[in-house]
C-alpha positions as CSV (number, residue, x, y, z in Angstrom):
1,X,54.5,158.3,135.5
2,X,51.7,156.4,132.8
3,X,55.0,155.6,131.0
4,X,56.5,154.0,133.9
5,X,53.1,152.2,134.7
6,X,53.0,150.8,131.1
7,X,56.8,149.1,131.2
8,X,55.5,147.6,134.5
9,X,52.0,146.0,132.9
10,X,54.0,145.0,130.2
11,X,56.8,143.3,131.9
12,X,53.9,141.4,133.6
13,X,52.6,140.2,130.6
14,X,55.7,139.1,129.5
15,X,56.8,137.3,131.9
16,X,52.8,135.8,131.9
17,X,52.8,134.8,128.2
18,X,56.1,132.7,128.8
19,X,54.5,131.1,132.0
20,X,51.8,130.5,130.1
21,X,54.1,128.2,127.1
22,X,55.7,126.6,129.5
23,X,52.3,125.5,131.1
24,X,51.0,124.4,128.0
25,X,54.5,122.8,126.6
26,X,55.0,121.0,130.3
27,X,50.9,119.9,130.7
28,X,49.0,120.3,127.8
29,X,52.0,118.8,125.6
30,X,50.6,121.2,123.0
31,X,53.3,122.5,120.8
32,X,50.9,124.9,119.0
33,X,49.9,127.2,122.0
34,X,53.4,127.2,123.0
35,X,55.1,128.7,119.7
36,X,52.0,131.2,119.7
37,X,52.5,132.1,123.2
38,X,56.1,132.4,122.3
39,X,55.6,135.1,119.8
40,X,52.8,136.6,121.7
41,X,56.1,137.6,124.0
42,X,58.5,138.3,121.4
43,X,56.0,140.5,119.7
44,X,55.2,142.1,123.4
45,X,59.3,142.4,123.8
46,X,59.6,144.0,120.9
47,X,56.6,146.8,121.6
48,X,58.2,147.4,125.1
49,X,61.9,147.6,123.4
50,X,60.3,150.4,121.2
51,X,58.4,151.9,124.3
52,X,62.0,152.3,126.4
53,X,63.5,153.8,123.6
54,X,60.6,156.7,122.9
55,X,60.9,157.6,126.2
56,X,64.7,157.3,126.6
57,X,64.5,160.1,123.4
58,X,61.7,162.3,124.6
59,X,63.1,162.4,128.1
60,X,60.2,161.1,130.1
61,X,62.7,157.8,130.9
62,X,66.1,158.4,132.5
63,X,67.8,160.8,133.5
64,X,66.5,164.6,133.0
65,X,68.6,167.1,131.2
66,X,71.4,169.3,132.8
């Protein structure tokens, strides 16, 4: 269930860090923030890809075994 929780939070932040470039591209003008807000979400992309595959392997994600 933590496991579950976690994927949620960071699908939140996610989806908050590119929110947060396109505020600062679209307002702010600041090209700067944007590309390190940008790789703040690739780099959070990236953890969570690695998350959904750990629990895909140790079975807390998915389907349980028959």
């Amino acid at each position: 269930m933590i496991i579950k929780l976690l994927i949620i939070f960071m699908l939140l932040l996610i989806v908050g860090s590119l929110f947060y470039a396109l505020f600062s591209l679209v307002k702010k003008g600041d090209s700067e923030r944007t590309a390190k807000a940008l790789t703040i979400r690739i780099s959070l992309s990236l953890f969570l890809f690695v998350l959904l595959m750990v629990g895909f392997y140790t079975g807390v994600i998915g389907h349980p075994p028959t």
